[in-house]
C-alpha positions as CSV (number, residue, x, y, z in Angstrom):
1,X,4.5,-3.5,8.2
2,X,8.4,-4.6,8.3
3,X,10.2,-7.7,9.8
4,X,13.5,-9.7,11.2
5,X,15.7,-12.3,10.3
6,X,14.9,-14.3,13.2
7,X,13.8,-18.1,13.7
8,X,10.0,-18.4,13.2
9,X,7.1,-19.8,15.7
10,X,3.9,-20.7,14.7
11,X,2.7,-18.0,17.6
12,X,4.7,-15.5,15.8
13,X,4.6,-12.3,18.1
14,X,2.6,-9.4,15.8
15,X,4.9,-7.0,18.2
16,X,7.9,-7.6,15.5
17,X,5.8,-5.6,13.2
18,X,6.6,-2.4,15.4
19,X,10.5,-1.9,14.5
20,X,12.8,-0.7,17.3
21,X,14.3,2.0,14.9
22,X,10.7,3.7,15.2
23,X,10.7,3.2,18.7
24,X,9.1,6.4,20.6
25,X,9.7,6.7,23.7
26,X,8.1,10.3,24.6
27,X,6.4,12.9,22.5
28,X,7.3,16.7,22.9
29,X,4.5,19.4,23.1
30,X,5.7,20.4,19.3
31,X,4.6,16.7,18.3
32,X,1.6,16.8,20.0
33,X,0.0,20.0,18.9
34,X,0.0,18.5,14.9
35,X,-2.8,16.2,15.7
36,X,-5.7,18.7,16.6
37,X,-8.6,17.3,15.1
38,X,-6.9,15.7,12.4
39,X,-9.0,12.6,12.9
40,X,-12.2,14.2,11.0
41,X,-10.7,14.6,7.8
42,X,-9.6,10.7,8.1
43,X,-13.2,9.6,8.8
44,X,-14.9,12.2,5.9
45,X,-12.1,10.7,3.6
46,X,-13.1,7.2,4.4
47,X,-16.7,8.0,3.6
48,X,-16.1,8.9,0.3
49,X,-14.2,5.6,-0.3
50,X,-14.2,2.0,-1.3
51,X,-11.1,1.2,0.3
52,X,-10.2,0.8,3.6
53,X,-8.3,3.3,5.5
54,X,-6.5,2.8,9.0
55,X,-4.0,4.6,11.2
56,X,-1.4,3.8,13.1
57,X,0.1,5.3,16.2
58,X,3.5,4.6,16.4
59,X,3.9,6.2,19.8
60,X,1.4,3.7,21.7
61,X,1.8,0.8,19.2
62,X,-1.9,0.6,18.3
63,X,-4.7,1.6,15.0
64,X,-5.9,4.8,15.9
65,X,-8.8,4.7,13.5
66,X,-10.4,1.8,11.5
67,X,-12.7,2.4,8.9
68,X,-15.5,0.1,8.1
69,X,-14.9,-2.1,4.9
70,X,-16.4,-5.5,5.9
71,X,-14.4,-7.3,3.0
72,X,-10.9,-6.1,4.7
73,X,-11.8,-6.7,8.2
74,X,-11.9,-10.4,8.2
75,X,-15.5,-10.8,9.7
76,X,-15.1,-8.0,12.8
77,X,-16.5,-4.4,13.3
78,X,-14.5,-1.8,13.4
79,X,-14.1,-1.2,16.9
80,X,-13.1,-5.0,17.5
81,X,-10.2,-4.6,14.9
82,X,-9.3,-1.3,17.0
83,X,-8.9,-3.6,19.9
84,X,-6.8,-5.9,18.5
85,X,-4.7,-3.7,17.0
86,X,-1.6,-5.3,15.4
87,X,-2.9,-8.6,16.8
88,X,-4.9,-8.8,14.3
89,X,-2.8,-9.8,11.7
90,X,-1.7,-12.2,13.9
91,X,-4.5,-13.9,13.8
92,X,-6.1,-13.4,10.3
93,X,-2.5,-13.3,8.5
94,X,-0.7,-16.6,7.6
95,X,2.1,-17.5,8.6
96,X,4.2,-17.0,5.7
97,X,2.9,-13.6,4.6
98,X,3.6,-12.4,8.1
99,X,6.9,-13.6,8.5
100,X,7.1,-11.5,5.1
101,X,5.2,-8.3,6.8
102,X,8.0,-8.3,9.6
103,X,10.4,-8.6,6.9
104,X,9.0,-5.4,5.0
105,X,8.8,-3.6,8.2
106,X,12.5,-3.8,8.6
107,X,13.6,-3.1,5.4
108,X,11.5,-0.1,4.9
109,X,12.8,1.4,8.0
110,X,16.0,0.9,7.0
111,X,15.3,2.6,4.1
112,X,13.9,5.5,5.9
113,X,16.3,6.0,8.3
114,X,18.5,7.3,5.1
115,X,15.8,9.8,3.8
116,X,16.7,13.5,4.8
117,X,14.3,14.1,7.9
118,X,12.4,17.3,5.9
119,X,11.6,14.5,2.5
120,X,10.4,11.9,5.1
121,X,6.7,12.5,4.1
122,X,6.9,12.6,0.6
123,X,7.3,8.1,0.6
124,X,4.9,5.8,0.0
125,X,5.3,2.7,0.7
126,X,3.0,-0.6,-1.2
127,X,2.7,-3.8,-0.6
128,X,0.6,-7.1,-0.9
129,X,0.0,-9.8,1.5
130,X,-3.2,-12.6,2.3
131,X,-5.8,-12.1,4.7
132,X,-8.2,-14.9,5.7
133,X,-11.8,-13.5,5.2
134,X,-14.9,-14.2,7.1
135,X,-15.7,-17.6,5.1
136,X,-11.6,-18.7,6.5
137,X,-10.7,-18.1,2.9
138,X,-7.5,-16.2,2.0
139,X,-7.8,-13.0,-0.7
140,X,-4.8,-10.8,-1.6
141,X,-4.7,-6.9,-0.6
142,X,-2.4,-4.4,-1.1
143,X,-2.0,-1.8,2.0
144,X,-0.2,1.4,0.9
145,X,1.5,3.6,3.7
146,X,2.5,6.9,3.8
147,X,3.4,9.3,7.6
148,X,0.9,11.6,8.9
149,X,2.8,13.2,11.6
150,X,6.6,12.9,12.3
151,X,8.5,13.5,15.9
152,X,10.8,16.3,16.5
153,X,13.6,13.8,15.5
154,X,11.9,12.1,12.0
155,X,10.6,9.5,13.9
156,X,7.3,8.2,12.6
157,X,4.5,8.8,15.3
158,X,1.1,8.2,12.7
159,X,1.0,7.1,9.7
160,X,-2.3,6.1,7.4
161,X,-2.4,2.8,5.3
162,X,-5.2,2.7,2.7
163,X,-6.2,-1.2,2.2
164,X,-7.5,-2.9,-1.4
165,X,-7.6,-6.1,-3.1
166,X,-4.0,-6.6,-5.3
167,X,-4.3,-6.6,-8.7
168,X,-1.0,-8.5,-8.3
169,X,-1.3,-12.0,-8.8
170,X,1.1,-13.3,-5.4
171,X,2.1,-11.7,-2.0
172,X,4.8,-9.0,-2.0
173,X,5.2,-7.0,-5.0
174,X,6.8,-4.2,-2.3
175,X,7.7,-1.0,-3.5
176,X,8.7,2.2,-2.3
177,X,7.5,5.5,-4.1
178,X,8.2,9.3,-3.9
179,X,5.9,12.2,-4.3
180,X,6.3,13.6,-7.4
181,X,9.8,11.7,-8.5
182,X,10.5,9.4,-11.5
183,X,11.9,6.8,-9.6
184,X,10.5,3.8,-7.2
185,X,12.6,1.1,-4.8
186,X,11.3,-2.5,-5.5
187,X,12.5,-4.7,-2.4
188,X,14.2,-7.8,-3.4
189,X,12.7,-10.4,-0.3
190,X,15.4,-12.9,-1.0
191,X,18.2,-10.3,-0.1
192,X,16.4,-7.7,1.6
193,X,17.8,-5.2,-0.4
194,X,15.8,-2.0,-2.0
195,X,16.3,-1.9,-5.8
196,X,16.1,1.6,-7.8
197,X,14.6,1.8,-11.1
198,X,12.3,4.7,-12.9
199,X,9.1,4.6,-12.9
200,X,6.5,3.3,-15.4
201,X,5.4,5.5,-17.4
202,X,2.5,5.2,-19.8
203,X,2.5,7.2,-23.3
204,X,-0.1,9.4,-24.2
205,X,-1.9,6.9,-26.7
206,X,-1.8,4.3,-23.7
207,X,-3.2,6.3,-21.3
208,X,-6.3,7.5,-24.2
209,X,-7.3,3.9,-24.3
210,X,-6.9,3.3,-20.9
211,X,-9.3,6.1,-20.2
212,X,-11.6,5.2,-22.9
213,X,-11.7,1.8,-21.8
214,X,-12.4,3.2,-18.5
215,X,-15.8,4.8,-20.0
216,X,-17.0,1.6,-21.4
217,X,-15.7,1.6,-24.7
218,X,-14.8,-1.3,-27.0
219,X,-11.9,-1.8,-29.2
220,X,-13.8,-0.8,-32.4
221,X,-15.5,2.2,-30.2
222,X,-12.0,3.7,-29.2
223,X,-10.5,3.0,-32.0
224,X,-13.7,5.2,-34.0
225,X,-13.2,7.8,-31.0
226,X,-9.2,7.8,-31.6
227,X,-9.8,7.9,-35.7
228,X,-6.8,5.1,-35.8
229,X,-7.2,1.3,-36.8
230,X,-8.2,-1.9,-34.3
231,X,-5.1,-2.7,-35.3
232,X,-3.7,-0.1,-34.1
233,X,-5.5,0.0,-30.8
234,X,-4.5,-3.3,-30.2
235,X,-0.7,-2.6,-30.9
236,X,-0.8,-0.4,-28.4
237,X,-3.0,-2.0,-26.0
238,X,-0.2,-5.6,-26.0
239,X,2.7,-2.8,-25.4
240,X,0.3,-2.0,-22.1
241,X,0.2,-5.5,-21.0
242,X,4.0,-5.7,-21.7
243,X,4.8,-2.1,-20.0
244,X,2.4,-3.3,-16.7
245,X,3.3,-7.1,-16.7
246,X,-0.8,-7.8,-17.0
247,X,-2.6,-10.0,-19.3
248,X,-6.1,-8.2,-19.9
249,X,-7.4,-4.5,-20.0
250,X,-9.0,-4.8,-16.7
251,X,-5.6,-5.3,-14.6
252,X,-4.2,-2.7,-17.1
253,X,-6.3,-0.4,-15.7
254,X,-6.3,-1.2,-12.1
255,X,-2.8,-1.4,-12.3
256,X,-2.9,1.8,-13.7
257,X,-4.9,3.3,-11.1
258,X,-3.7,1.6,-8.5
259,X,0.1,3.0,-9.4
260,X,-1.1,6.5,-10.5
261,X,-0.3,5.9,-13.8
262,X,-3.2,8.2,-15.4
């Protein structure tokens, strides 16, 4: 989701999410003939997970698929977030957060505009925002998105975003990531501009105790599994926290996890 630098109502119109540079006006028989079926893998995929998974269709503007995560969906089913399609974050997004989503929306497409058409799959985009829940409290998510199926000319037509809570501790946090490359684009919201930097990357002794940890180990367990010192394990367990800007072994992990880090 990706936005303008227009002034503000508090009936802000959810259509701003769509950006005109993804506008699709007709789809060839080529573009149609990639979606045969597709939707089945989605909806086994969705099974097997925790998170939430949606998809958009560019093409009409709508979700195509909405997968049933009661914590994500703000006290609706499934089928009544389908209806409401972008309007839903309309009404269960505040204000601020989706002035922010339109924001993202056109910045990332601005970004993608300049990514040869054949790469235009291999991007992931991340971000977090607030959603109201249920109980009209706010929690903090992070939706990752990442194309589906493309038009003849590299428009997007679907894309899939995969919903979770943030293990960020404030909205934004937007980033955008390549398949298999060393290096991500923060956004910087105050300029709009995409910032290149490498990757974090965790060393080998990092990632042992981070998977260790993961198996419900203590310090003095891992550091007995490891044949090294406490000490030592927690040396290397404050350069984590450092390296992943966290303050306890639990976000270290989720970060971790939630960056493909391990």
């Amino acid at each position: 989701m990706l936005h303008f630098g227009v002034v503000y109502t508090r009936m802000m119109d959810y259509k701003l999410l769509f950006s005109q540079k993804n506008h699709i006006e007709k789809l060839s028989e080529s573009d149609l003939t990639q979606s045969n079926s597709y939707l089945e893998v989605i909806k086994a995929f969705s099974r097997l997970s925790y998170q939430s998974i949606y998809v958009i269709d560019y093409e009409k503007r709508a979700f195509e698929y909405v997968s049933d995560n009661p914590l994500f969906l703000a006290g609706l089913s499934p089928d009544e977030v389908l209806k409401l399609g972008y309007e839903f974050y309309q009404n269960h997004v505040p204000e601020e957060d989706l002035k922010m989503l339109i924001d993202i929306n056109n910045a990332g497409f601005d970004f993608y505009e300049k990514i040869p058409l054949k790469e235009r799959k291999e991007y992931i985009i991340s971000y977090d925002f607030h959603l109201k829940s249920a109980a009209k409290k706010t929690i903090l998510i992070n939706h990752k998105l990442t194309p589906i199926f493309l038009t003849e000319s590299g428009k997007i037509w679907k894309a899939v975003c995969v919903v979770s809570l943030s293990t960020n501790p404030s909205a934004g946090n937007v980033m955008i990531g390549k398949q298999n490359s060393d290096s991500v684009w923060d956004l910087d919201l105050s300029s709009n501009q995409w910032i290149k930097r490498k990757k974090t990357k965790l060393s080998e002794r990092e990632i042992q105790i981070l998977s260790h940890y993961s198996c419900g180990l203590s310090i003095v367990e891992i550091a007995e599994t490891l044949f090294i010192s406490v000490d030592t394990v927690k040396f290397h367990r404050r350069k984590l926290f450092d390296k992943l800007n966290v303050s306890s072994i639990q976000e270290a992990l989720a970060t971790a996890v939630t960056n493909k880090l391990l």
